[in-house]
NUMAR-908189 format. One line per 5 residues: number of its first residue (from 0); their letters; for each residue y negated, z, x negated of N, C-alpha, C. Coordinates in Angstrom, 1 decimal, decimal comma, always signed. Layout:
! NUMAR-908189
NUM	a	Y:Z:X:Y:Z:X:Y:Z:X | ...
END
This chain:
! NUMAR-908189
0	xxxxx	-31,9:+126,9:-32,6:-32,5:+126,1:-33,7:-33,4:+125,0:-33,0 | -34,4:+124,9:-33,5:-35,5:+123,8:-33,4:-34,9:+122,2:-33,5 | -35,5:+121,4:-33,2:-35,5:+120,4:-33,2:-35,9:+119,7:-34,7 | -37,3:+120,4:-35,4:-37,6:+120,2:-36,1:-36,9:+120,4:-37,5 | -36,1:+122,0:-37,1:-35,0:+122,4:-38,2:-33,8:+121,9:-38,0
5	xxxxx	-33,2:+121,5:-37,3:-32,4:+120,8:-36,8:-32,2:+119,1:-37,5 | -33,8:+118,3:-37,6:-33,8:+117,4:-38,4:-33,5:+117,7:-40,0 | -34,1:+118,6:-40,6:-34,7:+119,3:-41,8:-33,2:+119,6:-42,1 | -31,7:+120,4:-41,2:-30,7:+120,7:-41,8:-29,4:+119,3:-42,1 | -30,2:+117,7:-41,1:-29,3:+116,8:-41,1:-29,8:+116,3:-42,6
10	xxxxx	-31,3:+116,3:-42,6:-31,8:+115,6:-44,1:-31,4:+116,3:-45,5 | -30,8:+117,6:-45,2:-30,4:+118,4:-46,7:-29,1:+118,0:-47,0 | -28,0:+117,6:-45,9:-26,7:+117,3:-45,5:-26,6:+116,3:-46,1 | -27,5:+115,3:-45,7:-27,5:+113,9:-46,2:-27,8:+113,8:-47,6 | -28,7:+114,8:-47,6:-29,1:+114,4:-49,9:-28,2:+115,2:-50,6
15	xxxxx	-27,5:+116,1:-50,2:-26,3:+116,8:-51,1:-25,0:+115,8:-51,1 | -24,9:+114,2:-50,4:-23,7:+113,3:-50,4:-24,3:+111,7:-50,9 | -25,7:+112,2:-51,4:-26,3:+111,1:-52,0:-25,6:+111,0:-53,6 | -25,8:+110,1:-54,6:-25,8:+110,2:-55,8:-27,5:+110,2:-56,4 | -27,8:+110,3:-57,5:-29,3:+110,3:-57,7:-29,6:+108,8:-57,8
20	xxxxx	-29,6:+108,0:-58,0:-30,0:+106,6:-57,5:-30,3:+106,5:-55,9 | -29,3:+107,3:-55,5:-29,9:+107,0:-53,4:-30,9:+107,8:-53,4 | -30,6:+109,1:-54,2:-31,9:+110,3:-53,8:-33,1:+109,7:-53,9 | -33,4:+108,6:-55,3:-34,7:+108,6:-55,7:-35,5:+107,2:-54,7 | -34,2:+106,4:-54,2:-35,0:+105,4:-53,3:-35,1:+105,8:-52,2
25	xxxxx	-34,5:+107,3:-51,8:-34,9:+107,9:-50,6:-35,9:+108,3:-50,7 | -36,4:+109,4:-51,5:-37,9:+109,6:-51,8:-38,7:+108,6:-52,0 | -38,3:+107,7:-52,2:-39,5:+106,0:-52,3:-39,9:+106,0:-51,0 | -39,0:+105,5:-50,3:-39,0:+105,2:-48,8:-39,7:+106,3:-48,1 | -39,7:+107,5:-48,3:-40,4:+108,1:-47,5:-41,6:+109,1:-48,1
30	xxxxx	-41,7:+109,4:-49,2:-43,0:+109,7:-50,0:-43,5:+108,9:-51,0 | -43,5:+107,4:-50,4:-44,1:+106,4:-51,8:-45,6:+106,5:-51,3 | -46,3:+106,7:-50,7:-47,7:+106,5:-49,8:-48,6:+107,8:-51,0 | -47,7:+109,1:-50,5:-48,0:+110,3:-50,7:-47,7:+110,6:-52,5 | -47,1:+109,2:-52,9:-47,1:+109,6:-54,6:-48,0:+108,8:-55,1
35	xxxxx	-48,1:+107,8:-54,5:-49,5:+106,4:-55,3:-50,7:+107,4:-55,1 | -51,2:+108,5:-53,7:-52,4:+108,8:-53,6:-52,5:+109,9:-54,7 | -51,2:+110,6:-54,7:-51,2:+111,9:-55,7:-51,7:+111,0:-56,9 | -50,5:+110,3:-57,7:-50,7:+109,5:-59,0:-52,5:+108,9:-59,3 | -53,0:+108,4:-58,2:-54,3:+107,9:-58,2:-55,2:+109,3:-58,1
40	xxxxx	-55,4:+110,4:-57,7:-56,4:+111,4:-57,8:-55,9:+111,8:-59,0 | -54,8:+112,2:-59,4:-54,2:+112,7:-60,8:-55,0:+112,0:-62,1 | -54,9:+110,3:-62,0:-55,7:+109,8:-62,9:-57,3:+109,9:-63,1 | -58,0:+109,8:-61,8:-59,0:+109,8:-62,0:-59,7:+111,1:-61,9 | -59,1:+112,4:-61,7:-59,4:+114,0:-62,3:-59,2:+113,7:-64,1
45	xxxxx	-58,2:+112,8:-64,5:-57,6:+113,0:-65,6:-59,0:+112,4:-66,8 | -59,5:+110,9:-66,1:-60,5:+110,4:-66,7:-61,7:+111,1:-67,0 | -62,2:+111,7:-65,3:-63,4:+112,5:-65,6:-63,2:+113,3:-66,6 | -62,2:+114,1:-66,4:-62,1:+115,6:-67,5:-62,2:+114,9:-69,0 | -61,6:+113,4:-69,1:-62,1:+113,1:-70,6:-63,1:+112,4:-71,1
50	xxxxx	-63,8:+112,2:-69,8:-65,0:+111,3:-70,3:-66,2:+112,7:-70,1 | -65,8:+113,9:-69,5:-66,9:+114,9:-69,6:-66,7:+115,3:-71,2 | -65,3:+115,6:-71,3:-65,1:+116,5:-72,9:-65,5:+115,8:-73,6 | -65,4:+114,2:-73,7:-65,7:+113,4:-74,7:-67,3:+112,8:-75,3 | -67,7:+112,5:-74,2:-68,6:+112,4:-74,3:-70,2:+113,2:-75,2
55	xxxxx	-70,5:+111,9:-75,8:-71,6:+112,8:-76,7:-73,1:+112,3:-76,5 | -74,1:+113,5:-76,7:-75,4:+112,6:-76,4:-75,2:+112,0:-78,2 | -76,7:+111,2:-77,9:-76,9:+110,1:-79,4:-77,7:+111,1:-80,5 | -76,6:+111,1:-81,8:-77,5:+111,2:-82,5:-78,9:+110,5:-83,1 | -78,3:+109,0:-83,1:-79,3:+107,7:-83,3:-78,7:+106,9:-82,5
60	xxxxx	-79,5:+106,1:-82,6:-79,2:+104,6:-81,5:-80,1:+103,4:-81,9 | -79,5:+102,3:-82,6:-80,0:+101,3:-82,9:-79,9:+100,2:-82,0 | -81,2:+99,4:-81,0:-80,7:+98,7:-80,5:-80,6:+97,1:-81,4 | -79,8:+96,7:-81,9:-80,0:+95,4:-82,8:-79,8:+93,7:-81,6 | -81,5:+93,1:-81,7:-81,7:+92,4:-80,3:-81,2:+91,1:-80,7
65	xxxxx	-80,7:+90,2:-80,0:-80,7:+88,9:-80,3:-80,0:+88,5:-81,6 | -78,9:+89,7:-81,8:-77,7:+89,3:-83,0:-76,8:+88,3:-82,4 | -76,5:+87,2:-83,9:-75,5:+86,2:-83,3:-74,1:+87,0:-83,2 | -73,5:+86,7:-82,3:-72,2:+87,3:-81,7:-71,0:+87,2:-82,4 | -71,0:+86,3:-83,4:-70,1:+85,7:-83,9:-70,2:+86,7:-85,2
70	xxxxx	-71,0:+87,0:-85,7:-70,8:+88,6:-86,7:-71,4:+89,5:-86,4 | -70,8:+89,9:-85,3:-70,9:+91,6:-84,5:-70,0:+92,5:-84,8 | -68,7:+91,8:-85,0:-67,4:+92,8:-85,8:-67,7:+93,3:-87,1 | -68,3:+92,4:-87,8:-69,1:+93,3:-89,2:-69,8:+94,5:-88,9 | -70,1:+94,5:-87,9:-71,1:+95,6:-87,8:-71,1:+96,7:-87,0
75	xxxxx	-69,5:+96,6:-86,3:-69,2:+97,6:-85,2:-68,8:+98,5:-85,5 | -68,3:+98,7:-87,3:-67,8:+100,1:-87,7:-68,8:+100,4:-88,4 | -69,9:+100,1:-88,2:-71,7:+100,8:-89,2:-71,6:+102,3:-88,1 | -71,6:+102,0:-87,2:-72,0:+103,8:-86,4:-71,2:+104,7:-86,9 | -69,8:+104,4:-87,1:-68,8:+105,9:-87,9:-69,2:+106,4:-89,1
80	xxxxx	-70,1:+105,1:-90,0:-70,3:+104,7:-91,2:-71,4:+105,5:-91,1 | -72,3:+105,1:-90,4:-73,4:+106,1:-90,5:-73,4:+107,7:-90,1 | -72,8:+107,6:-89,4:-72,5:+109,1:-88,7:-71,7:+110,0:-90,1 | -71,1:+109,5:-91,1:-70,8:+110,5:-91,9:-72,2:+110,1:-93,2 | -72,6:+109,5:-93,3:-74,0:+109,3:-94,5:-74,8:+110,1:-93,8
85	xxxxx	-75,0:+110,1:-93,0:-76,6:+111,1:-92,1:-76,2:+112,0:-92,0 | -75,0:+112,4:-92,1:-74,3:+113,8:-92,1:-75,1:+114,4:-90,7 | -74,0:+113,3:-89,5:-74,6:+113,8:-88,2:-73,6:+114,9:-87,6 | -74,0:+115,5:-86,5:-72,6:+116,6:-86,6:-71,8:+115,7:-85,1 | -70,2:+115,3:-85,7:-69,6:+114,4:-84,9:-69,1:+115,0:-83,6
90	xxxxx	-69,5:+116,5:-83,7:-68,6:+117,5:-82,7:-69,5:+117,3:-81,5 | -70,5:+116,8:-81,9:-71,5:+117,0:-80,6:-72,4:+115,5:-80,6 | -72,9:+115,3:-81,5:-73,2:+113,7:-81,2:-72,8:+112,8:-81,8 | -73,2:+111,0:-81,3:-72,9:+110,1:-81,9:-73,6:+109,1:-82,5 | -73,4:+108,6:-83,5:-74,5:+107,2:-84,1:-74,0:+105,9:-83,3
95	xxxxx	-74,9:+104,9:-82,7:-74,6:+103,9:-81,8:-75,0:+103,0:-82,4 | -74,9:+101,9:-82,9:-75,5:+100,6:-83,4:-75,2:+99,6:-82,1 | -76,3:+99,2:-81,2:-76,0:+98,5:-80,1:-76,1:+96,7:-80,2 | -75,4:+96,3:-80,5:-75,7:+95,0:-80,6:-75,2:+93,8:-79,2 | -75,1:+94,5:-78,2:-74,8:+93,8:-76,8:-76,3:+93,1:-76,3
100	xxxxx	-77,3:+93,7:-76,6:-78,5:+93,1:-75,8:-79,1:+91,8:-76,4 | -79,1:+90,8:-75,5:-79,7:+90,1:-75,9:-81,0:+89,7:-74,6 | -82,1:+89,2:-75,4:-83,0:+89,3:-74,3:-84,2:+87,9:-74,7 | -85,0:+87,6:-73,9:-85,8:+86,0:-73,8:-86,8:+85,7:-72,6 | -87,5:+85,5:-73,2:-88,6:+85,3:-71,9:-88,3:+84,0:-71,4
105	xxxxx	-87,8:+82,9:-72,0:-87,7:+81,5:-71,4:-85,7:+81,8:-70,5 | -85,4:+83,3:-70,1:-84,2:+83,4:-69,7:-84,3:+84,3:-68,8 | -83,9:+83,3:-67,5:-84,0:+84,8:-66,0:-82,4:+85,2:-65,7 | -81,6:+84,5:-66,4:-80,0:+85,2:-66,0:-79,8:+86,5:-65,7 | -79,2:+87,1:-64,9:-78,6:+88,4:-64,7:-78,9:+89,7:-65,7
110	xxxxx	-78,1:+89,3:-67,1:-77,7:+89,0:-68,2:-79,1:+89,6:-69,0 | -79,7:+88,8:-69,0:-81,0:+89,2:-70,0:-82,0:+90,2:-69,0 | -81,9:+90,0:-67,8:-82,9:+91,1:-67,4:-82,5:+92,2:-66,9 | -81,0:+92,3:-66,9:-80,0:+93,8:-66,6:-80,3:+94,3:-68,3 | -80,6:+93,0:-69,2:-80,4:+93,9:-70,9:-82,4:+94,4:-71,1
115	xxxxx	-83,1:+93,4:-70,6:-84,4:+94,1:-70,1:-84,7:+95,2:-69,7 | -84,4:+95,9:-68,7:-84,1:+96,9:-67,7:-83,6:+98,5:-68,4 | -82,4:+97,8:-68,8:-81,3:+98,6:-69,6:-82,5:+99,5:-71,2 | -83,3:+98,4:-72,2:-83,5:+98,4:-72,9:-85,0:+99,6:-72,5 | -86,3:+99,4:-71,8:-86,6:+99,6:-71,5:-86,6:+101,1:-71,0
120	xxxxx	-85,5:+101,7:-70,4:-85,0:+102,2:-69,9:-84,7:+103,8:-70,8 | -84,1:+103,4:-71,5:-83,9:+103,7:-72,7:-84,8:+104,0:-73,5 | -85,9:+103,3:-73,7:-87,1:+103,6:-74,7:-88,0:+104,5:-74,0 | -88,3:+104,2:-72,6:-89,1:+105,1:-72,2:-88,1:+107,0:-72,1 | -86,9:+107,1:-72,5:-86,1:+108,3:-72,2:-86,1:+108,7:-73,8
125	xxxxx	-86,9:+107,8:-74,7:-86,3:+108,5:-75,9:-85,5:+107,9:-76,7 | -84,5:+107,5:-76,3:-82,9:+107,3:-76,6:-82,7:+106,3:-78,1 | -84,2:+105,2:-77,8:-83,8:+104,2:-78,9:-84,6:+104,7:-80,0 | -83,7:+104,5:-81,4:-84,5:+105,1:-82,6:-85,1:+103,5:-83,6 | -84,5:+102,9:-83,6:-84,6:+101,6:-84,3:-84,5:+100,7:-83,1
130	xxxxx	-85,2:+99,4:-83,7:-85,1:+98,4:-82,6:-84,9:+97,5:-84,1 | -84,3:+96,2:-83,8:-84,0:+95,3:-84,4:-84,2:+93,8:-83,5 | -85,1:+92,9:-84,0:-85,2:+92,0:-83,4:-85,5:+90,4:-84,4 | -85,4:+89,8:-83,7:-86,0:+88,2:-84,4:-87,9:+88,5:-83,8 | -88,7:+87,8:-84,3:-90,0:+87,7:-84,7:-90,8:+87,9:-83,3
135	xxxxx	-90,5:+86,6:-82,2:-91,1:+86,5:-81,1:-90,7:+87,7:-79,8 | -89,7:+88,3:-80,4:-89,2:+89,3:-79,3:-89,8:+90,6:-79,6 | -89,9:+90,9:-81,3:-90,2:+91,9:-81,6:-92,0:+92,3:-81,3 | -92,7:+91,2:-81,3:-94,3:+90,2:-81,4:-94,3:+91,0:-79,4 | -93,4:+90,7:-78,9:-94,0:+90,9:-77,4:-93,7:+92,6:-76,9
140	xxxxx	-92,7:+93,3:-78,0:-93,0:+94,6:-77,5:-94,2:+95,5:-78,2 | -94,3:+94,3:-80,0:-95,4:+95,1:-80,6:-96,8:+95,1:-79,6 | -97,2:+94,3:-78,7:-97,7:+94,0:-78,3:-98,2:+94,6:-77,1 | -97,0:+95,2:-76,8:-97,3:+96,0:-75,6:-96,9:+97,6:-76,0 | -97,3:+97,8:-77,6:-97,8:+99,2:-78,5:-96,5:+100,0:-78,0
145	xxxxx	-95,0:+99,5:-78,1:-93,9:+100,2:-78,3:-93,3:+101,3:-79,4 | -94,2:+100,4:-81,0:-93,8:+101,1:-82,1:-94,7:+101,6:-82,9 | -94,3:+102,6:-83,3:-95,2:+103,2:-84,1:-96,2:+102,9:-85,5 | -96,8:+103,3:-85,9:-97,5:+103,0:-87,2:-97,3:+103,1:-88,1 | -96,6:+102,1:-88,8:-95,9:+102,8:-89,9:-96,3:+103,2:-91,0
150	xxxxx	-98,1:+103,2:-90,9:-99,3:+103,8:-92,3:-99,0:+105,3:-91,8 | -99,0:+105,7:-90,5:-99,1:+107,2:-90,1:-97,0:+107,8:-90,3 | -96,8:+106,5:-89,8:-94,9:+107,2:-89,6:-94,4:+107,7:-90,6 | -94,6:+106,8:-91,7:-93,3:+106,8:-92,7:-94,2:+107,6:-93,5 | -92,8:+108,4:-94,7:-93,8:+109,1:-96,1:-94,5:+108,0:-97,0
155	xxxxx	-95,8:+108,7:-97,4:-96,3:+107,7:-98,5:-94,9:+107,0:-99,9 | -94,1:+107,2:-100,6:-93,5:+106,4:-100,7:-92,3:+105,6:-100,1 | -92,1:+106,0:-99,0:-91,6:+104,8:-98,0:-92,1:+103,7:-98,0 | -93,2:+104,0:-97,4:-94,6:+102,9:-96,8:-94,6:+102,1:-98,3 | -94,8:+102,6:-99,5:-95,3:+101,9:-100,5:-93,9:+101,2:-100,8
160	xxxxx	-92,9:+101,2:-100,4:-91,5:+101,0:-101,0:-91,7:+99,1:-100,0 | -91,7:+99,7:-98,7:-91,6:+98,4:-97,9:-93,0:+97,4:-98,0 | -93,8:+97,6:-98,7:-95,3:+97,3:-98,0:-95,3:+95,8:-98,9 | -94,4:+95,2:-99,2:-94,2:+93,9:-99,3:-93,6:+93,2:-98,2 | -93,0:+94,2:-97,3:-92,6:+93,2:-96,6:-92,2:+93,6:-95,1
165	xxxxx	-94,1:+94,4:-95,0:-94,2:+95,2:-93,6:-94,6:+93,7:-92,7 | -94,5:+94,1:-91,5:-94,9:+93,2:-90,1:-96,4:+93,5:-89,1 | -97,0:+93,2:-89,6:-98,4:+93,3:-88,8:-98,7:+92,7:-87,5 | -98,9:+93,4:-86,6:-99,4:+92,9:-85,2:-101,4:+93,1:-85,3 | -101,9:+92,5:-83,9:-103,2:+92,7:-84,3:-103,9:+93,5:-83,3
170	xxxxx	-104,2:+95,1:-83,4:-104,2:+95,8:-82,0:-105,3:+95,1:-81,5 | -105,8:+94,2:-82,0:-107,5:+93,6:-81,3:-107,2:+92,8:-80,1 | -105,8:+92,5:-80,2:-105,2:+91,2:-78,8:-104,3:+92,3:-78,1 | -104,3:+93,5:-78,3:-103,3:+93,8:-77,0:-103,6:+94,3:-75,8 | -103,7:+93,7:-74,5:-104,5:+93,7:-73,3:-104,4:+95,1:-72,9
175	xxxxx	-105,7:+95,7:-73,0:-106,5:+96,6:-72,0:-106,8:+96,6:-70,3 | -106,3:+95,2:-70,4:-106,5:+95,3:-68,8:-108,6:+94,9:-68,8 | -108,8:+94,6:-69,6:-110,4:+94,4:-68,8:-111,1:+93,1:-69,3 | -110,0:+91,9:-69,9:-110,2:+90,7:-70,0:-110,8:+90,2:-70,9 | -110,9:+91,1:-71,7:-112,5:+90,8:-72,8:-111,3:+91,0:-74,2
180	xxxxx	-110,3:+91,9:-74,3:-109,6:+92,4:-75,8:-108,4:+91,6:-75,6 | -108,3:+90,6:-74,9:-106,4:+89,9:-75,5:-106,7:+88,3:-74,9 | -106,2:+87,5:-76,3:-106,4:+86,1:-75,9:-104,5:+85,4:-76,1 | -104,8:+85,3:-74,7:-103,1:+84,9:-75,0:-103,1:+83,6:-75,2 | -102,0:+83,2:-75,1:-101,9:+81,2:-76,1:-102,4:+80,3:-74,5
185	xxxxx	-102,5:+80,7:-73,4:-102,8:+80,3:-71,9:-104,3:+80,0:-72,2 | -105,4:+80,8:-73,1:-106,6:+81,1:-73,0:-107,0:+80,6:-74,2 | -106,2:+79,9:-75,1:-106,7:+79,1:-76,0:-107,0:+77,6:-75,6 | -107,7:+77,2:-76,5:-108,0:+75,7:-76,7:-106,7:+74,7:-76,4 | -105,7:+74,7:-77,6:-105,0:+74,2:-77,9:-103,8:+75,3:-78,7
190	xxxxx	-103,2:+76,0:-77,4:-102,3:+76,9:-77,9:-101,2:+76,6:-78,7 | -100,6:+74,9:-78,9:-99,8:+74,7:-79,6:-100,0:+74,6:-81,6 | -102,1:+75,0:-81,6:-102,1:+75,1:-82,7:-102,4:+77,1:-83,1 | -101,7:+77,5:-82,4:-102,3:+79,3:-82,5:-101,2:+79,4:-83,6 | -101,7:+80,0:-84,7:-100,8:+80,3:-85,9:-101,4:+81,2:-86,4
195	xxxxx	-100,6:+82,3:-86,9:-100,8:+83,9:-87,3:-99,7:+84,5:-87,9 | -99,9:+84,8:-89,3:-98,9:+85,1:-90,4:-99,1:+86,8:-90,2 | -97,9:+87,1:-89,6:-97,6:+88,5:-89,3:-97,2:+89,0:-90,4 | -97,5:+88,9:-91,7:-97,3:+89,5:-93,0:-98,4:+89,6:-93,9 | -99,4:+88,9:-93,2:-100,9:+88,6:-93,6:-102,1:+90,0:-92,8
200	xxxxx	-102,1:+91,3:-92,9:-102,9:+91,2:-92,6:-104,7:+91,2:-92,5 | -104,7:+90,2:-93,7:-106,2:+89,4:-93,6:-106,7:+88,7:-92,8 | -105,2:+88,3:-91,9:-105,9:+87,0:-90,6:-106,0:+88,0:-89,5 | -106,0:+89,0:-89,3:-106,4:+89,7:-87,9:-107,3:+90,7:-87,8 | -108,1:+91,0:-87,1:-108,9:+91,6:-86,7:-108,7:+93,2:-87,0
205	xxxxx	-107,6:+93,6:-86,3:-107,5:+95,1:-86,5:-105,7:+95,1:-86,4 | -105,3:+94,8:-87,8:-103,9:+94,9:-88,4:-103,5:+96,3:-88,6 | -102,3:+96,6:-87,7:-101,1:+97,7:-87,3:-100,0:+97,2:-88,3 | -99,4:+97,9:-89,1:-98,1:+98,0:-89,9:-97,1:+98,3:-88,6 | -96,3:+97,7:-88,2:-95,4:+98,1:-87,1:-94,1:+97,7:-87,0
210	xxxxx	-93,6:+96,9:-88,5:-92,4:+96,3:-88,4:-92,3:+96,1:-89,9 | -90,7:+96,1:-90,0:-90,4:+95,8:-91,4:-89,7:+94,6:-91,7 | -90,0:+93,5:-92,0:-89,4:+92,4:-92,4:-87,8:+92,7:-93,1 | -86,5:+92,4:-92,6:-86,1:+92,7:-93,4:-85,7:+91,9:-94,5 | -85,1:+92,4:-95,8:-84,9:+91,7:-96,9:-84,1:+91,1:-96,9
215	xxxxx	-83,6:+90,6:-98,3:-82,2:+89,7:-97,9:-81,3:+90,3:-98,6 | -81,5:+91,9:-99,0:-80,2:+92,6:-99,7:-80,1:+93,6:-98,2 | -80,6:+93,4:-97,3:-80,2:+94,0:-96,1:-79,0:+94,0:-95,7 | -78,2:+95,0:-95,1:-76,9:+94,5:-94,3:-77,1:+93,7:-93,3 | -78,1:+93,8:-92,3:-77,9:+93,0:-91,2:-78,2:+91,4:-91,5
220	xxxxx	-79,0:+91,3:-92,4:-79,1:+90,0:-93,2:-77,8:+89,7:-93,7 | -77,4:+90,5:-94,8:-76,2:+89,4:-95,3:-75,1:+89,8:-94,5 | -74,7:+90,5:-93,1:-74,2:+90,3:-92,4:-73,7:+89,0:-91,8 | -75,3:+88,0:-91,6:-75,7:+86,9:-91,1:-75,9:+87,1:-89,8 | -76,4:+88,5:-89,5:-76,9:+88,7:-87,6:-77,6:+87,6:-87,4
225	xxxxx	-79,1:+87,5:-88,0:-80,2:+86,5:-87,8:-80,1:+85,1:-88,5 | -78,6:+84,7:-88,6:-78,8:+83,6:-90,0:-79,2:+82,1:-89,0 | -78,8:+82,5:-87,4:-79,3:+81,2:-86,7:-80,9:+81,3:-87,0 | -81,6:+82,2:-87,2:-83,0:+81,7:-87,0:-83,6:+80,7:-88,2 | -82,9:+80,7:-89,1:-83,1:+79,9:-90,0:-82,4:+78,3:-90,1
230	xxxxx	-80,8:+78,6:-89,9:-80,0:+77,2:-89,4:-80,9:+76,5:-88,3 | -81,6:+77,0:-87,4:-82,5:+76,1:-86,4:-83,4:+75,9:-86,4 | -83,8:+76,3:-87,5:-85,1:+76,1:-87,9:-86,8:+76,9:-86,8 | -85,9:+77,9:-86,2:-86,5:+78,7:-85,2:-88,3:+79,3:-85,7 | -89,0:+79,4:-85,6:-90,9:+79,7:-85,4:-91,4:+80,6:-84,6
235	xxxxx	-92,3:+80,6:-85,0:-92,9:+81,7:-84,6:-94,7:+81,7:-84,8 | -95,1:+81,0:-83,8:-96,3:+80,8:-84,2:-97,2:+80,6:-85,5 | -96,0:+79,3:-85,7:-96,4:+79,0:-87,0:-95,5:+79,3:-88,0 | -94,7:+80,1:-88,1:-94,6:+80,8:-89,6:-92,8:+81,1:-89,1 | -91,8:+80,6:-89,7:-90,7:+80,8:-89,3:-90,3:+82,4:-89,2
240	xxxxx	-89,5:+82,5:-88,1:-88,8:+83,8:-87,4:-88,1:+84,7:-88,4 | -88,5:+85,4:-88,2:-87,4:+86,5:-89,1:-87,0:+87,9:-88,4 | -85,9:+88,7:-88,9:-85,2:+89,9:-88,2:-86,6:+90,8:-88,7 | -86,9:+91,6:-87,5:-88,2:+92,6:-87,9:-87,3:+94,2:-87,4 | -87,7:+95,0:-88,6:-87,2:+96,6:-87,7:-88,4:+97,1:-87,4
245	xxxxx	-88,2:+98,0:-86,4:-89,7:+98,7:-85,6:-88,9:+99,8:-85,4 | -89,9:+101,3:-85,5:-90,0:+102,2:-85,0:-90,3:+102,9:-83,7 | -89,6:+102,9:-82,3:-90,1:+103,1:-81,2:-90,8:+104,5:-80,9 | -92,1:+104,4:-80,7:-92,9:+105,4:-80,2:-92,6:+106,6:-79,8 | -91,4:+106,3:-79,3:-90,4:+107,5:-78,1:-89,7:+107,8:-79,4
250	xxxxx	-89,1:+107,8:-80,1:-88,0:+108,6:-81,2:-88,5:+109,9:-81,6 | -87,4:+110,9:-81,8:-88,3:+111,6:-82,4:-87,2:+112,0:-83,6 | -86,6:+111,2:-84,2:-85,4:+111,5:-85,5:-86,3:+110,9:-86,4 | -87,5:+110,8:-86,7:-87,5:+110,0:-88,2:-86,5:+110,0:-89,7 | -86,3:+111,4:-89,2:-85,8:+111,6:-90,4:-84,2:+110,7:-90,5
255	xxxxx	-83,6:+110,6:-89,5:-82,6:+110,2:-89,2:-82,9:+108,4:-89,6 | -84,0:+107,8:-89,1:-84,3:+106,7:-89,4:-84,5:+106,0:-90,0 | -85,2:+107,6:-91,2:-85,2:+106,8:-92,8:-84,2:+107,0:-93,9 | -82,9:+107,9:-93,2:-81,3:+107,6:-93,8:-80,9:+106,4:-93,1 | -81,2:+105,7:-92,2:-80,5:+104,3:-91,6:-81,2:+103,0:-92,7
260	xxxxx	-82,6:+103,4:-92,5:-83,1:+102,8:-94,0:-82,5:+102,7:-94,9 | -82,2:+103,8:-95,6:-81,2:+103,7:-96,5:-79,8:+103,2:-96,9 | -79,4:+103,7:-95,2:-78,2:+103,1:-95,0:-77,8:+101,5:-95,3 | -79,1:+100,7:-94,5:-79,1:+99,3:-94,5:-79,4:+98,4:-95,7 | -79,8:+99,4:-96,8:-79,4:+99,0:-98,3:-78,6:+99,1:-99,0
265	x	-77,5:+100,1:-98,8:-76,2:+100,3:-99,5:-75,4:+99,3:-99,5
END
């Protein structure tokens, strides 16, 4: 007999005169190493396999920007809510109402330019169907011709449904790059007097429908997402801030978009 079977016949000797309390801190003692590593690949085969099964691409995806935080629980069961109104198919995709981003040009935190990045990111892949923003945030992507037109997007009575209380940008200011088509508030006189009623548009040159003011029978209104822009008395080149929805250029659910329309008046 081996040396090796020879150990192997003293260790069987010894667990047949154990009781099961000694067995099990015997096996501690000498396969605890070899069961944390087992237990640890076990879990994380276990995760993957449910975050592959689980996982769904987006039916829709709302990013809603610069919501106060403090009524975000109102609004975190709208995606289930919507996913059975749009009659999306839940087997395979999901409705997302994102309200984590928040974002600011006067803010270099981590924070705001990981949700820059993130947002961005996103738009150019497609992914976001709605944007929701306060006035100055929504003003700097219309700006740089993110959303679509909503004389060409929407059906003619859509358009005529909101057209009290669409959002106008002015394509005449959005920089071409050749210095002559965009006057930013740096290149004015006196930029603290530049005032432009983005619901007006008679004051601009070449007025784009690009955003929908929303109402105050809105959910995300009487939610109170935006109700700081009013308690602070927050502006907007003039003309107090309001929640704007936009259509991102990259979407291609309209139809999905104008059940969320709907949605956000029930």
């Amino acid at each position: 007999m081996s040396v090796v079977e020879e150990i192997r016949e003293q260790q069987k000797s010894a667990l047949k005169e154990m009781d099961t309390r000694q067995k099990l801190s015997y096996f501690w003692d000498y396969y605890k190493i070899h069961t944390i590593v087992a237990i640890a690949v076990i879990s994380l085969s276990a995760l993957f396999i449910y975050q592959y099964v689980t996982n769904k691409d987006y039916g829709f995806y709302a990013a809603i920007i610069n919501a106060d935080i403090t009524n975000i629980p109102e609004v975190n069961p709208w995606g289930s809510e919507f996913e059975e109104y749009a009659g999306i198919d839940t087997d395979h995709y999901q409705a997302y109402i994102d309200t984590s981003i928040a974002l600011s040009d006067n803010d270099s935190t981590q924070y705001s330019m990981s949700s820059t990045e993130k947002l961005l990111a996103m738009l150019q892949t497609g992914i976001v169907d709605v944007i929701v923003s306060d006035t100055a945030t929504f003003e700097n992507y219309a700006q740089n011709e993110y959303f679509m037109n909503l004389k060409e997007a929407l059906p003619e009575d859509v358009y005529a449904k909101y057209e009290d209380c669409l959002y106008y940008t002015d394509m005449a200011t959005v920089d071409t790059g050749d210095d002559d088509t965009f006057y930013t508030q740096d290149e004015l006189t006196d930029p603290d007097t530049y005032v432009i009623n983005h619901r007006d548009p008679s004051t601009m040159e070449n007025p784009v429908a690009v955003g929908i003011c929303l109402p105050e029978d809105n959910k995300l209104i009487e939610a109170g997402c935006f109700d700081y822009l009013a308690e602070l008395g927050t502006t907007y080149q003039g003309y107090p801030s309001e929640a704007v929805l936009g259509i991102p250029i990259t979407s291609t659910k309209l139809d999905t978009v104008l059940k969320f329309l709907e949605f956000l008046e029930e």
